[in-house]
N, C-alpha and C positions, 0 to 999 in steps of 0.2 A: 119510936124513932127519936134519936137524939138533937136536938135543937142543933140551930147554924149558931155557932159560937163566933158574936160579930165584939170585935173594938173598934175604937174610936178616936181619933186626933185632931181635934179643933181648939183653938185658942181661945174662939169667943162661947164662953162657959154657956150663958142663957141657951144659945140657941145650940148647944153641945147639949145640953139636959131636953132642953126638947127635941133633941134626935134620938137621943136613950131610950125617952118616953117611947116614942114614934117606933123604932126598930122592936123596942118591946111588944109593943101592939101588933105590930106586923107579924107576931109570932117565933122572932127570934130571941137569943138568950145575950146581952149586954155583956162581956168578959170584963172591960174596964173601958177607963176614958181616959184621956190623957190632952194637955194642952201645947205638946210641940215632940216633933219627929226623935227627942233626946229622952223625952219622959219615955215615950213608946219605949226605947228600946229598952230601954231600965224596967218597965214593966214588962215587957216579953220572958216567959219561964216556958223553956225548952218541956218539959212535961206536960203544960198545957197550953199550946198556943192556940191563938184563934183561926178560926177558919177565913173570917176576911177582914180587910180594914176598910174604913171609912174616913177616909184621908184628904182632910182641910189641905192645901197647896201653899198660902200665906199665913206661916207661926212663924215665932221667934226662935232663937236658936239651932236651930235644926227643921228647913222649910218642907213641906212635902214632898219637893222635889227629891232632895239625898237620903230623905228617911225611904220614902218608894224603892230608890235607886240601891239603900240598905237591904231593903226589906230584899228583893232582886238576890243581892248578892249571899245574902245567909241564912234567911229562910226563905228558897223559889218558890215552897208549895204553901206559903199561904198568900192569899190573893188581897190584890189591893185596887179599891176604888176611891176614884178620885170625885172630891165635891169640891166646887168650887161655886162661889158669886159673877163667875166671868167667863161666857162663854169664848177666851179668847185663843185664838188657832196655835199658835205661838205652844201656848200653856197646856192646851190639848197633847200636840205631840209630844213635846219634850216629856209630862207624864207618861205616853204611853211608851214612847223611847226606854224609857226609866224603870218600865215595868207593870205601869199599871194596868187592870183587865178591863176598864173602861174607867168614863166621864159621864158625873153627871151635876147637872144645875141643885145650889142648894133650894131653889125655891119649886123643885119639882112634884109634882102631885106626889103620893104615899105609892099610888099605887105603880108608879115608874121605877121609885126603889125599890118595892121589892122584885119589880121583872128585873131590874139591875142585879140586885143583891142572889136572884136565884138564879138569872143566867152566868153568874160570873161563876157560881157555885157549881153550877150545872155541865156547861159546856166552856168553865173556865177563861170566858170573854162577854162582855155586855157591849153593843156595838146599836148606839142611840141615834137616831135622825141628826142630831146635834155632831158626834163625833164624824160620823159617814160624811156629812155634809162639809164640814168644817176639811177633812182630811182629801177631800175630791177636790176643793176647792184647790187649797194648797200642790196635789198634784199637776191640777191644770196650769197650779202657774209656776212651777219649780223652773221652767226655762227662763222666767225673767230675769234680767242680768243682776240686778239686784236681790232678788227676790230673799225678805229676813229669814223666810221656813227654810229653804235650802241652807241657807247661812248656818241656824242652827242645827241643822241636822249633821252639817260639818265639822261640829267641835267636840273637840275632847271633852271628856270631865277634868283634865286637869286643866285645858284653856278656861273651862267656865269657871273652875275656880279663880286663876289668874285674873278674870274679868271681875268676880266679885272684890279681890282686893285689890286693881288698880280702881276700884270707884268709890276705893277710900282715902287718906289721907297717906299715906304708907308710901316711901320711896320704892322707888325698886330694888332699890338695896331689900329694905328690909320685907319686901314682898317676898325676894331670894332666900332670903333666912326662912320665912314664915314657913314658905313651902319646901325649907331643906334643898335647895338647886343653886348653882350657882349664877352669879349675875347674867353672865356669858349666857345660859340657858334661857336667864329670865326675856332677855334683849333677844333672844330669841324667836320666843310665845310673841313679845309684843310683833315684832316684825312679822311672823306669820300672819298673825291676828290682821295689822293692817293689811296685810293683803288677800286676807279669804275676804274680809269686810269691807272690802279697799274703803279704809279710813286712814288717816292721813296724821291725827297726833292721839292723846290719852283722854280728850273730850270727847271726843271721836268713839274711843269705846266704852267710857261710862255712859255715853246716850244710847249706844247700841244694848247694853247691861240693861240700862232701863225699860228701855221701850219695850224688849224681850222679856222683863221679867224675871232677868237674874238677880237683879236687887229691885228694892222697894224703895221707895223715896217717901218718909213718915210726913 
């Protein structure tokens, strides 16, 4: 029987090599590794992709989140899990939004990954006390008026984008160009934005970016 052909996408190399080591142990076969969701895709060959990934959330260039949400849109059948340092609810759904077939902590026992790594393979979903818990939660409270999981589960991918470049230096003008739309458009997002987030100016949604997770603050 042919081994589960597992890659890898983490930034921090040590503990990238000792996941290699680990999945190899665990009896599966390592395809490559890769330090951010842009390496991956340059590494992905249509003749031999991997059957699943093992997907860091915070790299450079290309964060877990659009590489999943890649992975999603043009290769569906191979599966992607999410590891992360942070069991945070926010970060949960939006990866499974995104596409991923579950979540799991990077400091999890060996033997958690591979029920991970075989349920995802198996019945094409891993669904952990962590994700369950985290996701019930979140449903209990989606009535709150504020509630951030609602919030985000209302946005587009093109609003998230507009959120990662107003929480940079970037006029709106030149947010307009970045993203090919015109101002009118832009003045737009923003105006929505304040008001699915009822936030009131552009601090307002680079805090909301943060706290959410759409940018990182080094």
């Amino acid at each position: 029987m042919e081994k589960t052909k597992v890659a890898l996408a983490d930034d921090h190399v040590l503990l990238r090599n000792g996941l290699a080591g680990l999945v190899t142990n665990l009896g599966y076969s390592v395809l490559f590794e890769c330090s951010n969701g842009k390496e991956l895709v340059n590494k992905l060959q249509k003749d031999a992709l991997p059957d699943i990934i093992l997907m860091d959330i915070n790299m450079p260039e290309m964060d877990g989140y659009e590489a999943t949400l890649w992975m999603k849109n043009n290769y569906p059948l191979v599966h992607v899990l999410a590891l992360s340092m942070y069991d945070d609810e926010n970060a949960i759904i939006r990866m499974l939004k995104n596409g991923a077939k579950g979540y799991i902590m990077k400091d999890a026992d060996p033997t958690e990954l591979k029920l991970a790594i075989d349920n995802v393979i198996t019945r094409g979903v891993h669904y952990s006390e962590l994700v369950t818990g985290k996701l019930l939660h979140s449903i209990y409270q989606l009535d709150e008026k504020n509630n951030s999981t609602k919030q985000m589960l209302n946005l587009s991918d093109r609003e998230i984008s507009f959120l990662k470049l107003v929480s940079t230096e970037m006029t709106y003008k030149e947010i307009a160009d970045s993203m090919y739309l015109s101002p009118r458009t832009i003045d737009g997002y923003r105006d929505a934005l304040f008001e699915k987030l009822n936030i009131k100016n552009r601090v307002g949604l680079v805090l909301f970016a943060i706290k959410n997770g759409i940018v990182q603050v080094n």
